[in-house]
C-alpha positions as MATLAB code, in Angstrom:
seq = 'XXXXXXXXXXXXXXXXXXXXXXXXXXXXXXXXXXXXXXXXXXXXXXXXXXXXXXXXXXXXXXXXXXXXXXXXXXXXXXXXXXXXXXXXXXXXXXX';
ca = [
     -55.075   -7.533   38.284;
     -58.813   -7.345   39.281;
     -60.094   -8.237   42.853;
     -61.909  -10.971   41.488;
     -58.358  -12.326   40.257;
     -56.689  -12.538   43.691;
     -59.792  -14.074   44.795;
     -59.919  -16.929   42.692;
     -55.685  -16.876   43.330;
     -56.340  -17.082   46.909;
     -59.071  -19.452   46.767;
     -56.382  -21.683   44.927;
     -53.219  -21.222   47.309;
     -51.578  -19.298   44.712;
     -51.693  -15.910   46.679;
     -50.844  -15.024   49.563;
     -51.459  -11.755   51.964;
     -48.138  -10.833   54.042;
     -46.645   -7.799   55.144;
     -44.798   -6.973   52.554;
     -47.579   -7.941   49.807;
     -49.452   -5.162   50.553;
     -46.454   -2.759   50.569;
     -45.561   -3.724   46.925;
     -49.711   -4.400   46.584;
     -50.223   -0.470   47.348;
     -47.181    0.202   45.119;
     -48.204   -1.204   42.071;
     -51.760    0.336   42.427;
     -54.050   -1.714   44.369;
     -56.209    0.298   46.266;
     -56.070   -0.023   50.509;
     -59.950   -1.260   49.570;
     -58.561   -4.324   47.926;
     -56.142   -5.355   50.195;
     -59.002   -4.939   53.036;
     -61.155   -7.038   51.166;
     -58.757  -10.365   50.515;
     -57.540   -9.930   54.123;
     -61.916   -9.383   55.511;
     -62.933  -12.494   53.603;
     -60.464  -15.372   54.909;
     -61.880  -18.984   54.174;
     -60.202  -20.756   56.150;
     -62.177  -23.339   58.678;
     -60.986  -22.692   62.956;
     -58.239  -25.096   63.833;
     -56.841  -26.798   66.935;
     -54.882  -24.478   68.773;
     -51.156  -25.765   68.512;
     -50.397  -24.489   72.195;
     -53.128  -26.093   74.123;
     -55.391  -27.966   71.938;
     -58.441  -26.061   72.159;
     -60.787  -25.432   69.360;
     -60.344  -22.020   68.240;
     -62.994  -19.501   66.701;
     -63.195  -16.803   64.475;
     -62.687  -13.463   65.798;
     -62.394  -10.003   64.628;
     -59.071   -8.228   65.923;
     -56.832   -5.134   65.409;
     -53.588   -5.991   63.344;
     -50.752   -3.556   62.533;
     -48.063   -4.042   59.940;
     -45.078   -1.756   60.250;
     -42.510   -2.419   57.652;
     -39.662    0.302   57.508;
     -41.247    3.415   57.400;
     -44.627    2.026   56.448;
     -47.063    2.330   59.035;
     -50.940    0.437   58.199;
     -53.245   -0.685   61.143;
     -56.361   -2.511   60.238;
     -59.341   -3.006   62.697;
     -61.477   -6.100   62.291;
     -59.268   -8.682   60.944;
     -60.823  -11.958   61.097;
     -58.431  -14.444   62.849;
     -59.121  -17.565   64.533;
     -58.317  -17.013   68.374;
     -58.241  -20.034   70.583;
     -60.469  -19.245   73.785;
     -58.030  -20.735   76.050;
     -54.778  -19.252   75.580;
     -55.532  -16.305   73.008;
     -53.425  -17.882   70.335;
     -53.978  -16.022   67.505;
     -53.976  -17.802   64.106;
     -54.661  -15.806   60.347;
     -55.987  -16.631   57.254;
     -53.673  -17.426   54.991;
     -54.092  -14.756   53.054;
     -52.198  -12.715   55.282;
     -50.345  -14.906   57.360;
];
């Protein structure tokens, strides 16, 4: 499956980034590149923070994924963050 692919997937709701998608992503040969791209290029418009209602915005952040003995930190995640509280909301490609 080609980048473009889980794209247009994503773009659809089809596909979805979690955890353990890019543990069985890396296993069946998608490169750490393509995984970085879907989760960089999130669509999603900010939202209402749940907590206290305040408009969130987009943000780049740190995220780590530990899974077992798998071990992947990513800088610059885009996430929506609400200003107020620091809720912290992702795209749903990774989410």
């Amino acid at each position: 499956m080609t980048l473009k692919k889980i794209r247009q997937l994503i773009e659809i709701g089809k596909y979805s980034m979690r955890p353990h998608t890019i543990q069985h992503g890396l296993k069946e040969g998608f490169t750490m590149d393509h995984v970085i791209e879907a989760i960089m290029n999130g669509k999603e418009k900010p939202r209402i923070c749940s907590e206290c209602h305040t408009q969130t915005t987009w943000e780049k952040i740190p995220l780590d994924f530990h899974r077992q003995e798998f071990k992947i930190k990513i800088s610059d995640i885009r996430a929506m963050v609400c200003p107020n509280c620091g809720e912290i909301y992702l795209p749903r490609e990774i989410a």
